[in-house]
C-alpha positions as CSV (number, residue, x, y, z in Angstrom):
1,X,0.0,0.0,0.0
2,X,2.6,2.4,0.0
3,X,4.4,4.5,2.7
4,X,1.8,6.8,4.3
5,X,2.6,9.8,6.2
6,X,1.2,10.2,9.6
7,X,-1.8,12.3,7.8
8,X,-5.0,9.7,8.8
9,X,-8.0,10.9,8.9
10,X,-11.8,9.0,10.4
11,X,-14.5,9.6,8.4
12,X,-18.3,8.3,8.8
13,X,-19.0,8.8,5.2
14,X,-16.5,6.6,3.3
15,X,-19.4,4.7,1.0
16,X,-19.6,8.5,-1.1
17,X,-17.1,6.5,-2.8
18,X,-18.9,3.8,-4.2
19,X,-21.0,6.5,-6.1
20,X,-17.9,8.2,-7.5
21,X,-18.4,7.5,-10.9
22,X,-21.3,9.8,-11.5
23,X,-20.3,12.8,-9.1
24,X,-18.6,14.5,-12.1
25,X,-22.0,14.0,-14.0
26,X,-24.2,15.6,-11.2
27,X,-21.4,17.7,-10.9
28,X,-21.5,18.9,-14.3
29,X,-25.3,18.8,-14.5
30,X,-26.1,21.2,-12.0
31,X,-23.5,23.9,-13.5
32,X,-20.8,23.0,-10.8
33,X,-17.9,22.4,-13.6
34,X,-16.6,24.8,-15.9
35,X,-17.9,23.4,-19.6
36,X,-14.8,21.5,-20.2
37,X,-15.6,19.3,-16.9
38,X,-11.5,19.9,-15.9
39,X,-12.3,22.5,-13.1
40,X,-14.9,23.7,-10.8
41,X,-16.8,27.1,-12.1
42,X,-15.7,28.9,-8.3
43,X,-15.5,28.6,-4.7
44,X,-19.0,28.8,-4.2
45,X,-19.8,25.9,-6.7
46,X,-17.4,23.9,-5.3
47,X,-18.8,24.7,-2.1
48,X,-21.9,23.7,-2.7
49,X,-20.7,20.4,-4.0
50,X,-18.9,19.3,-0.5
51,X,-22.3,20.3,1.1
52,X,-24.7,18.0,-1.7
53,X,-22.6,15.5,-1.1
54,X,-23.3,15.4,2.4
55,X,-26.8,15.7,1.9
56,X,-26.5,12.5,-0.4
57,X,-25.4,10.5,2.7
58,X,-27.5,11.8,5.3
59,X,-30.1,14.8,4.2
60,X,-29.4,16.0,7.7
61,X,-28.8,20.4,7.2
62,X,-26.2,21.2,9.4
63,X,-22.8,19.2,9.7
64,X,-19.3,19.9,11.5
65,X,-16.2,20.6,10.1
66,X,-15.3,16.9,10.2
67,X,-17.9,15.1,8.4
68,X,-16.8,16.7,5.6
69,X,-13.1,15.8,5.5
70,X,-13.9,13.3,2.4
71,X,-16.4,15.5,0.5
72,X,-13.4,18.0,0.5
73,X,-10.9,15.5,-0.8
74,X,-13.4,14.6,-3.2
75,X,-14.0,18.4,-4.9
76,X,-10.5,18.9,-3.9
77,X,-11.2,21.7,-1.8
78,X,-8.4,22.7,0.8
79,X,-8.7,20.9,4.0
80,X,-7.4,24.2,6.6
81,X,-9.8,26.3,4.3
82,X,-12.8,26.8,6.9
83,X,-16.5,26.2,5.5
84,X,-19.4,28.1,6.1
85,X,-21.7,26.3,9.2
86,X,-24.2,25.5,6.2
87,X,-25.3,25.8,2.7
88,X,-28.8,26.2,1.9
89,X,-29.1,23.4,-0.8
90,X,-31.8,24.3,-3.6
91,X,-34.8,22.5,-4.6
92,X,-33.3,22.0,-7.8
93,X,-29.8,20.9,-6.4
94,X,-32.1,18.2,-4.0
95,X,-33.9,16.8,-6.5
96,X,-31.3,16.2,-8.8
97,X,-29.0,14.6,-6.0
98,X,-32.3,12.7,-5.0
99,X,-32.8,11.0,-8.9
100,X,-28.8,10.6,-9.0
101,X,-29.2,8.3,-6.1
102,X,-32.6,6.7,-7.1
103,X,-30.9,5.9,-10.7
104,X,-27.1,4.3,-9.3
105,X,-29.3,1.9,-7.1
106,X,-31.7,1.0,-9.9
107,X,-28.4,0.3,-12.0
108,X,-27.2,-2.1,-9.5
109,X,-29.3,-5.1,-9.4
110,X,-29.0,-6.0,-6.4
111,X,-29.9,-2.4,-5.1
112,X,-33.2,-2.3,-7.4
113,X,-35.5,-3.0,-4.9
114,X,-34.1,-1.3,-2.1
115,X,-35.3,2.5,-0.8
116,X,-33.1,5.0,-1.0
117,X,-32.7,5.8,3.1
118,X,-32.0,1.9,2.9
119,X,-29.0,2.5,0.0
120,X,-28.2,5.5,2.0
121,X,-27.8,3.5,5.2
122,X,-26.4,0.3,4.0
123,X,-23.9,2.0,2.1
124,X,-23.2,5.8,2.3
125,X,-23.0,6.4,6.1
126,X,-20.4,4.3,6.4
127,X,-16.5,4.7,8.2
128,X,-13.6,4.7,6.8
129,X,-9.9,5.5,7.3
130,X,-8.8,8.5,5.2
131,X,-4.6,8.3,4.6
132,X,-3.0,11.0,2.7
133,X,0.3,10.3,0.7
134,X,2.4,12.1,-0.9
135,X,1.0,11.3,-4.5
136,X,-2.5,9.5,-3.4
137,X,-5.3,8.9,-1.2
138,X,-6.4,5.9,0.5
139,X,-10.0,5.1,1.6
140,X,-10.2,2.3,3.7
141,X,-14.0,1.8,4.4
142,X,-15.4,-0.6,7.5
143,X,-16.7,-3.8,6.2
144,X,-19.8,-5.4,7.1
145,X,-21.5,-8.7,6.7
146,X,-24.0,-7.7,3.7
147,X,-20.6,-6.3,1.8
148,X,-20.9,-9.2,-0.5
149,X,-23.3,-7.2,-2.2
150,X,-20.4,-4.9,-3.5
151,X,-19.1,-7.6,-6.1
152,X,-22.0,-7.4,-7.7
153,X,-22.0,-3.5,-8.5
154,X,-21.4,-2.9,-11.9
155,X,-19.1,0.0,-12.1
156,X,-15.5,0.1,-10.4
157,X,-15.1,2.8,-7.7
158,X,-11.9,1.0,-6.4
159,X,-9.6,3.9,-7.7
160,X,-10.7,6.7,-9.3
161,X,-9.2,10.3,-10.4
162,X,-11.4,13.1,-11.4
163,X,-10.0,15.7,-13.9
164,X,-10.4,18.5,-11.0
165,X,-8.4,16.5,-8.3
166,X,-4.8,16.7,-7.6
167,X,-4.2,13.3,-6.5
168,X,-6.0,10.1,-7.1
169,X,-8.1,8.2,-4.5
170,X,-7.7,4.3,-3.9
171,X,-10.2,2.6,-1.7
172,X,-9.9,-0.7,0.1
173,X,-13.1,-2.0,0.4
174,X,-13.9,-5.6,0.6
């Protein structure tokens, strides 16, 4: 795995990950990304983005500082910037997070018939070891009996890179 640096981080919402393919398509959807997809449009877009993915785990409307170490690393937003307390998430912006989530479960077979609090629960809200390297990240997410599930998804979310992230992520996950 590498030669980490003491920089390890807990997080409780490691299972954003197994979504990661089609964050840069929500993203990108809701006029986050500049049109060539490589960067975010500003701050406050990118912003917004650490806070919808938060909402996309938990819908809860407040959060600490630390609950959204990963959705940082994930927009690649500075982790000593501070973050406003909260973001007022539009309608729009809720909905489309809301269909996102109904359409990756419905893709997934196994997921199909499941609600969305139950994908949510199962598999967003989830803890995980964030370790930062020198040229990566590592995501090492808490494993739990119905994990068998995961070889079944069919997309890989095992390593990933977006075009607006400095370093890639690798996740150790079943």
């Amino acid at each position: 795995m590498g030669n980490f640096n003491e920089k390890t981080f807990e997080v409780q919402n490691a299972g954003l990950v197994l979504i990661s393919p089609y964050l840069p398509i929500l993203f990108y959807r809701l006029g986050y990304l500049a049109e060539d997809r490589r960067s975010f449009v500003n701050k406050e877009k990118q912003i917004r983005a650490i806070f919808l993915l938060q909402y996309m785990t938990s819908e809860k409307p407040d959060y600490n500082e630390a609950s959204l170490l990963l959705n940082r690393v994930l927009v690649n937003y500075p982790i000593s910037e501070p973050l406003p307390r909260n973001v007022e998430l539009t309608q729009a912006e809720t909905d489309m997070a809301d269909q996102m989530l109904t359409a990756i479960k419905t893709n997934w077979d196994k997921m199909r018939n499941t609600s969305v609090r139950g994908f949510q629960d199962a598999f967003l809200k989830r803890k995980g070891k964030l370790e930062e390297s020198e040229d990566r990240w590592m995501l090492k997410v808490e494993e739990r009996a119905y994990d068998i599930l995961l070889d079944s998804v069919p997309w890989s979310f095992k390593m990933f890179r977006y075009p607006f992230q400095e370093k890639p992520m690798l996740v150790e996950w079943r």
